[in-house]
C-alpha positions as CSV (number, residue, x, y, z in Angstrom):
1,X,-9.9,8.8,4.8
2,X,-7.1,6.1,5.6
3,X,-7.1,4.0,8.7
4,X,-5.0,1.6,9.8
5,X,-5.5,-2.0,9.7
6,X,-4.0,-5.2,11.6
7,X,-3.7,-8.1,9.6
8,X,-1.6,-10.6,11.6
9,X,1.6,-9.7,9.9
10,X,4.4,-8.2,11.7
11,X,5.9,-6.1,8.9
12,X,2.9,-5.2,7.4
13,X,1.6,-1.4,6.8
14,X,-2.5,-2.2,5.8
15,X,-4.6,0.3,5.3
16,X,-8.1,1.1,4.5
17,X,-8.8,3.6,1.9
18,X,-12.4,4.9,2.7
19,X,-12.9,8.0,0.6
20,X,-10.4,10.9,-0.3
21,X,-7.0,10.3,0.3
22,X,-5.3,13.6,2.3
23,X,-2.1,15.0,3.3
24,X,-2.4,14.2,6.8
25,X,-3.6,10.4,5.9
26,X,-0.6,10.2,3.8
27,X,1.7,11.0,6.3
28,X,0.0,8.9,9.1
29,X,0.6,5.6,6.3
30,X,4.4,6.7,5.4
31,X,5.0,7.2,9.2
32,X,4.0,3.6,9.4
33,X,6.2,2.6,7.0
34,X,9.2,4.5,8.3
35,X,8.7,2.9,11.8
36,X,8.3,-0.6,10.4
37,X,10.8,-0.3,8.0
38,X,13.3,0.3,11.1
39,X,12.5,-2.1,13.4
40,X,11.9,-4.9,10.1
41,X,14.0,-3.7,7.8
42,X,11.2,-4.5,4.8
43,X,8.0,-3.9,4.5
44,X,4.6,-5.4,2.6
45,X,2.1,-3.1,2.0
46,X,-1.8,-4.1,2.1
47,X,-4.8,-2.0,0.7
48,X,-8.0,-2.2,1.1
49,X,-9.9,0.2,-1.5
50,X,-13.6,0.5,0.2
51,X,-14.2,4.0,-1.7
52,X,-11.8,6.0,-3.3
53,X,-12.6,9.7,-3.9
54,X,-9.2,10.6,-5.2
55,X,-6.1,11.9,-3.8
56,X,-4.9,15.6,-2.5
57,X,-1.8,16.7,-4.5
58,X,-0.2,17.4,-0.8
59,X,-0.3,13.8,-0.2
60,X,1.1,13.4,-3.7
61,X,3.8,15.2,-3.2
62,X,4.4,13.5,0.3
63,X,4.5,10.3,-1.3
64,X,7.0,11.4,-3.7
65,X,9.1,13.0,-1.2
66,X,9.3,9.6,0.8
67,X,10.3,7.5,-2.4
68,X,12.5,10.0,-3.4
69,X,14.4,9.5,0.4
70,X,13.4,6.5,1.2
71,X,12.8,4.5,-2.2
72,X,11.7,1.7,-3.1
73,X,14.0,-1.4,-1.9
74,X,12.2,-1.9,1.3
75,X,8.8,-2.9,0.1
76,X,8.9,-6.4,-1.1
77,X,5.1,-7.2,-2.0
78,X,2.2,-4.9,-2.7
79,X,-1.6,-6.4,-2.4
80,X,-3.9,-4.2,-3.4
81,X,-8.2,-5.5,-2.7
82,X,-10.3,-3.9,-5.1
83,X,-13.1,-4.1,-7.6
84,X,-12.2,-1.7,-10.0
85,X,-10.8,-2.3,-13.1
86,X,-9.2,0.6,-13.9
87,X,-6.8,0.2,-10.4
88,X,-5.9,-3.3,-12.0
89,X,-4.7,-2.3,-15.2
90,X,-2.8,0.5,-13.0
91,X,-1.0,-2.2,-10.4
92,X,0.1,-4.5,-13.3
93,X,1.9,-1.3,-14.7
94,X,3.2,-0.4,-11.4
95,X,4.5,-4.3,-11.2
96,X,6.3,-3.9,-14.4
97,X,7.8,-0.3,-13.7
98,X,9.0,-1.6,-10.2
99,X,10.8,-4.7,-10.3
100,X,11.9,-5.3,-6.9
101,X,8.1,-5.2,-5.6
102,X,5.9,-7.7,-6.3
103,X,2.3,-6.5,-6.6
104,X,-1.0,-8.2,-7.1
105,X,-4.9,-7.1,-7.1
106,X,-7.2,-9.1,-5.0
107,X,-11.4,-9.3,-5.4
108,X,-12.5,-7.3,-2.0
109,X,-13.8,-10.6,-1.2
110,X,-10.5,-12.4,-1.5
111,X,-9.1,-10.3,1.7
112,X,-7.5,-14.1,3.0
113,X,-6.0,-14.8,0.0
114,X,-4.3,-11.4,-0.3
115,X,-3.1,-11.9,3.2
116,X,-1.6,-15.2,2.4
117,X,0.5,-14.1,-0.8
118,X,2.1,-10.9,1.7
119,X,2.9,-13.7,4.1
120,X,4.8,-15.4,1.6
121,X,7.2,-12.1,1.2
């Protein structure tokens, strides 16, 4: 489950990933983007990782089919607040791979902090 979030940030999509991420919460998120994206111009993107219970490959394949037609140039920062390792490793990866997005991990109790360094885009 996804919901959206309001963090005081005009050109923000945040998010709150609750359990298992579907097709239709995909689509809700990159509909988010698309509308901010036109009326900003660029993006910062803000997640929230409560509980993560994987990911339906139909909102895989929705996320690639908005990269693939939308790419990448819009989104300038990434923040991503979560206690798991493994998603750490995974964002500094993801920081090297895309260059023209700056994206950081956050301790879920470090939400302000996170909000700070996308304010800063």
């Amino acid at each position: 489950m996804v919901e959206l979030l309001e963090i005081g940030i005009d050109n923000a999509v945040a998010i709150r990933i609750s359990s298992k991420v579907t097709e239709s919460d995909m689509e809700l998120v990159l509909n988010k983007a698309r509308e901010k994206i036109n009326t900003y111009g660029n993006i910062v993107i803000f997640e929230q990782l409560d509980s993560f219970k994987g990911i339906e490959i139909a909102a895989i394949v929705e996320e690639f089919k908005y990269l693939f037609d939308a790419g990448t140039s819009n989104i300038s920062k990434t923040a991503l607040l979560t206690d798991r390792k493994w998603l750490k490793t995974i964002i500094g990866i993801e920081d090297k791979v895309f260059k023209n997005i700056e994206m950081k991990c956050f301790p879920i109790e470090e939400k302000e902090s996170a909000i700070e360094f996308l304010k800063n885009a």
